[in-house]
C-alpha positions, 0 to 999 in steps of 0.5 A: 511487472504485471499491469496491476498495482496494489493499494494499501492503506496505512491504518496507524502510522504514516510512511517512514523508515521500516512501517511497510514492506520493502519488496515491490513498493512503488511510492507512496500517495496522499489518502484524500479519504482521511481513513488512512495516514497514507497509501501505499502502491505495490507492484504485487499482492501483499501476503497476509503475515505482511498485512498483519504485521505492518497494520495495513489495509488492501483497499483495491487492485488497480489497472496502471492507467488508473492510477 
């Protein structure tokens, strides 16, 4: 695993069963921002088609000790 992590903002529904991809989903945190359900964190870039299909926003690469 690299040292970056992958922030995703869930634009239209919240963290539940099959409304985000699976593969290299580390956890999910709460968004203090109010402009998302929920954040998402990867341990690797979303593709575009993955992005499109789950409705999600990249909101930044972070460094692990950011986080």
């Amino acid at each position: 695993m690299s040292g970056r992590l992958y922030l995703y903002g869930m634009r239209l529904r919240g963290f539940s069963p099959g409304c985000q991809p699976k593969q290299g989903l580390l956890w999910r945190q709460d968004d203090t921002t109010g402009l998302y359900w929920d954040i998402i964190v990867y341990d690797r870039p979303l593709t575009d088609e993955e992005l499109r299909d789950y409705e999600l926003d990249e909101i930044r690469p972070a460094d692990k000790e950011e986080t």
